[in-house]
C-alpha positions in Angstrom: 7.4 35.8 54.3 5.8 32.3 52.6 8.2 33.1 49.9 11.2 33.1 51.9 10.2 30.1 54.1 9.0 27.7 51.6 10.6 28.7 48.2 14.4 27.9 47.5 16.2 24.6 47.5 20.4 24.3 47.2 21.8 22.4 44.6 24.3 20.0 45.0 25.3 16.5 43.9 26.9 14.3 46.1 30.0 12.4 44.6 29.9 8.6 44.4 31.1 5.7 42.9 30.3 5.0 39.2 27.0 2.4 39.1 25.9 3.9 42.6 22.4 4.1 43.0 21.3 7.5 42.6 18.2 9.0 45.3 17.0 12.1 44.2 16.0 15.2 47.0 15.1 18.3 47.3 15.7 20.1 50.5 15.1 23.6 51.8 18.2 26.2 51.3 17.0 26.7 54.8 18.3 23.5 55.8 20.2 21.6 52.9 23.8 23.0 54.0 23.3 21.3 57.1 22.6 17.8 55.9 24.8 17.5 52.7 27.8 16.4 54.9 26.4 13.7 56.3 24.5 12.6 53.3 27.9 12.7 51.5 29.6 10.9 54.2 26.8 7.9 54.1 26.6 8.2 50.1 30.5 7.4 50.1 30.0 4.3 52.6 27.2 2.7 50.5 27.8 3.6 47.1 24.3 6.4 47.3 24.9 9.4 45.2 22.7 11.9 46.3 21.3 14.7 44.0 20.0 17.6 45.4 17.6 20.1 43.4 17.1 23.8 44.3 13.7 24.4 43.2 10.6 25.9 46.0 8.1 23.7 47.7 5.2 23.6 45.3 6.9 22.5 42.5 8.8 19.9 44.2 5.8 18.8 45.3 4.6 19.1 41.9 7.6 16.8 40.6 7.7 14.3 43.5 4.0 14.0 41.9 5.8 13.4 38.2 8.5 10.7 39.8 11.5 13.7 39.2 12.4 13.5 42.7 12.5 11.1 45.0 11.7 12.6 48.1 11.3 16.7 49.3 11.9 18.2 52.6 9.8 21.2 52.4 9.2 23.9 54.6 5.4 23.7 56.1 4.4 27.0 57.4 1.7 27.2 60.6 -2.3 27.0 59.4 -1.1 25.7 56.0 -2.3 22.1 55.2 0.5 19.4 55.4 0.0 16.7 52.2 -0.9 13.5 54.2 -3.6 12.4 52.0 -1.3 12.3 49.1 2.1 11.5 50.2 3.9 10.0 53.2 4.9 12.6 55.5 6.9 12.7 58.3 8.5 16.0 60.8 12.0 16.2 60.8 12.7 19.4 61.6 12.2 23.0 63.1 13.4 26.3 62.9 12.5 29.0 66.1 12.7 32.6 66.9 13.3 32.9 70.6 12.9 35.9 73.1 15.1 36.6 75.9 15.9 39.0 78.9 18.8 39.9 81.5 18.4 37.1 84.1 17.5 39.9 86.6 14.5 40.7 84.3 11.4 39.4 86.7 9.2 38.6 83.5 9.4 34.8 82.7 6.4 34.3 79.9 4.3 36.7 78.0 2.0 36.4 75.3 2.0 36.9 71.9 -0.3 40.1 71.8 2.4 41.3 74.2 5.1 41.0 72.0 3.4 42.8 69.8 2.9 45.8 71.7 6.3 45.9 72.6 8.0 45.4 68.5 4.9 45.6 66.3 3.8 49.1 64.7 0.1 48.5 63.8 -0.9 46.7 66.7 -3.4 47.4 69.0 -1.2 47.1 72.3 1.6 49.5 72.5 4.3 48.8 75.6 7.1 51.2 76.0 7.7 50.8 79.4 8.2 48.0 81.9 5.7 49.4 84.4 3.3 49.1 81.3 3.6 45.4 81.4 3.0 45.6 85.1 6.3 44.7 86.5 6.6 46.2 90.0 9.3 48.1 90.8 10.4 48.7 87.2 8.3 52.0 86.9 9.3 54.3 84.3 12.0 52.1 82.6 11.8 52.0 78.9 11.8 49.2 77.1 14.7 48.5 74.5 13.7 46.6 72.5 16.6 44.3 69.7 16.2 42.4 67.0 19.0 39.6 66.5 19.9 39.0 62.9 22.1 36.6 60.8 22.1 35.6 57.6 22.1 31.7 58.7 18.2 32.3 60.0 15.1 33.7 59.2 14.4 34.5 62.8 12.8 38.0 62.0 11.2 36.9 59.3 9.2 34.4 61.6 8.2 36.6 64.0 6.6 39.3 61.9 5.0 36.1 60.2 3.5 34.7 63.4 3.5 37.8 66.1 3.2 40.3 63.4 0.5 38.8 61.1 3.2 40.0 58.8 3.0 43.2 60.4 6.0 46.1 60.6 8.4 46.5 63.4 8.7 49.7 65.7 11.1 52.1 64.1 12.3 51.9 68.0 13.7 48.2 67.2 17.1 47.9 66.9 18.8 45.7 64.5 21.9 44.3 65.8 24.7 41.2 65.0 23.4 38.3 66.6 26.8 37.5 67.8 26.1 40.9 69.8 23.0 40.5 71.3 23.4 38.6 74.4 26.0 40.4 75.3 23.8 43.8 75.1 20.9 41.9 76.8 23.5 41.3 80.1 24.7 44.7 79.7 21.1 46.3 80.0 18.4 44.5 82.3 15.6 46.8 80.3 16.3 45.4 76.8 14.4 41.9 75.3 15.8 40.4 72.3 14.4 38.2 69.4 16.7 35.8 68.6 17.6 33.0 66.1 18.7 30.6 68.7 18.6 30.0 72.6 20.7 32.0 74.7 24.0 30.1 75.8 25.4 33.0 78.6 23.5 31.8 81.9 22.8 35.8 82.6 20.1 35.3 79.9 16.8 33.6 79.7 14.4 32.3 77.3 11.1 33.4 78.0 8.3 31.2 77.6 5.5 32.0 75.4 1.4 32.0 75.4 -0.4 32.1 72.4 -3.4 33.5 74.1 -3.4 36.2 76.7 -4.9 34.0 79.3 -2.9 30.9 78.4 -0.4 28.6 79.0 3.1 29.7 78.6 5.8 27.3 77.3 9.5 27.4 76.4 11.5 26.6 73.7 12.3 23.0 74.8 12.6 20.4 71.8 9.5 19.0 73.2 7.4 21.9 73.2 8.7 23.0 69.6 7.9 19.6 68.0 4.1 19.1 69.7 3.2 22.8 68.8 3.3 24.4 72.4 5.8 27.1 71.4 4.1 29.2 69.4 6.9 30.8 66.8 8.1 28.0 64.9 8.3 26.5 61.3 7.7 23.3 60.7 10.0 21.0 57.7 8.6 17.9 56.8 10.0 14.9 54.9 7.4 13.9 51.9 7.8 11.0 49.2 5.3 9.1 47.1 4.3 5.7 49.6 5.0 3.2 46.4 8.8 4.2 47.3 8.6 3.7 50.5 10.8 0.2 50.8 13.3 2.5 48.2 13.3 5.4 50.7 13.3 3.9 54.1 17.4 3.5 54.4 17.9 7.1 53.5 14.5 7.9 55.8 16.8 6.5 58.8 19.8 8.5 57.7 17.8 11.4 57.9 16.8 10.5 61.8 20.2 9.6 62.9 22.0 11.6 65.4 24.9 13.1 62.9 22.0 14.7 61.5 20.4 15.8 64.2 23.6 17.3 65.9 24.1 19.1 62.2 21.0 20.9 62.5 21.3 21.5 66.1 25.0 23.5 65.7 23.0 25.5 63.1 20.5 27.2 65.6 17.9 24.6 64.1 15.9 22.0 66.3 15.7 18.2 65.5 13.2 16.2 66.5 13.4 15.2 70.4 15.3 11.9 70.4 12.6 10.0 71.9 11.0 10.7 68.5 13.3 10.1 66.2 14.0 7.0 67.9 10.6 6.1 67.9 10.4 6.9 63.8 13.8 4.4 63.2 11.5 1.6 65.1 8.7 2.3 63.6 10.8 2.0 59.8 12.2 -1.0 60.9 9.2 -2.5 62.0 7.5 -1.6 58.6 4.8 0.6 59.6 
């Protein structure tokens, strides 16, 4: 799992005029298809080439250390330390695996430990039914569980990592085309889906989750993803050395501006909430 979320970078150079000063990144595969283009289009406007390395986090931590790079948006899995002693850090973005029901479905939160009785093999809870979950008036009815996948997310991934504990799924899950999976969740009220993004048919919901049995629930709201309420997420984070700061500010704004933020957005990622971004661009401009 850490390998896939925090290991491979895309390369790709960004065309510019000759002489044009030259601002070296390295940014997760995870993400770096969705920023290029408007890197590119800013690049072109203000004579910036941008050259973008494919190498993991580590070691472009490593060479952001060594002045090879000039700043890394690396992928920050939960419990793992972020580098703010050493470098300037800042969020930026967030990837998600959500969970979602037919509308009709009465559940609106669970917990984590639930969700692994329902998909996880080895874990202690084991759910097969609804009436297991104590939904009244949904008895017997089996659960059917799906798991949503694309090649564009590590969705799945993510949940084994933070449901899981890296855990198996149920040989009962089934693994379906993400483009098919709400359509199967409005076509059976007894199925719950993990998915790579937030349901956009208004006969499915998003349910909000508890990391603790007993605790609050919360949805997948930008909000909630960026402060750490919703439990499944992984965190990116923007890193450079703060003796480049004055050097890296312009492109640090880039980076918050909306064109980025709607690029991620149309790739099942979440930005930052705008209130924060905008908040970041004052802060930049004010120096601090």
């Amino acid at each position: 799992m850490l390998s896939r979320l925090s290991l491979f970078f895309l390369a790709a150079a960004v065309v510019a005029p000759v002489g044009a000063e030259e601002i070296r990144i390295a940014a997760s595969d995870l993400l770096a298809d969705f920023i290029t283009e408007p890197l590119q289009a800013y690049g072109k406007e203000h004579s910036i080439e941008f050259a973008i390395d494919s190498i993991g986090s580590l070691p472009a931590l490593d060479r952001l250390r060594s002045d090879e790079i000039d700043l890394a948006i690396i992928a920050v899995p939960e419990n793992t330390e972020v580098p703010r002693d050493e470098f300037k850090t800042y969020p930026f973005a967030y990837d998600v695996a959500v969970v979602a029901v037919n509308e009709s479905n009465p559940i609106d939160e669970i917990s984590m430990g639930r969700l692994g009785g329902i998909f996880g093999s080895d874990e202690e809870l084991d759910y097969t039914s609804w009436g297991d979950m104590g939904l009244s008036g949904w008895g017997n009815r089996s659960i059917k569980a799906l798991a949503g996948q694309t090649d564009e997310s590590i969705s799945l991934e993510l949940f084994k990592f933070s449901v899981l504990r890296g855990g198996q799924m149920k040989t009962t899950v089934a693994e379906v085309k993400d483009s098919e999976v709400e359509e199967l969740l409005q076509s059976d009220a007894a199925s719950i889906a993990i998915m790579p993004r937030l349901p956009t048919s208004k006969k499915v919901k998003a349910l909000m989750i508890s990391s603790e049995a007993d605790g609050p629930a919360f949805g997948p709201t930008d909000d909630n993803v960026h402060y750490g309420d919703y439990p499944i997420r992984l965190a990116f984070y923007i890193v450079y050395n703060g003796r480049d700061e004055a050097r890296i500010q312009e492109l640090h704004r880039v980076l918050m501006g909306d064109e980025v933020a709607e690029a991620l957005r149309e790739n099942y990622l979440f930005a930052l909430p705008d209130t924060v971004r905008r908040k970041l661009t004052i802060d930049l401009d004010l120096g601090n």
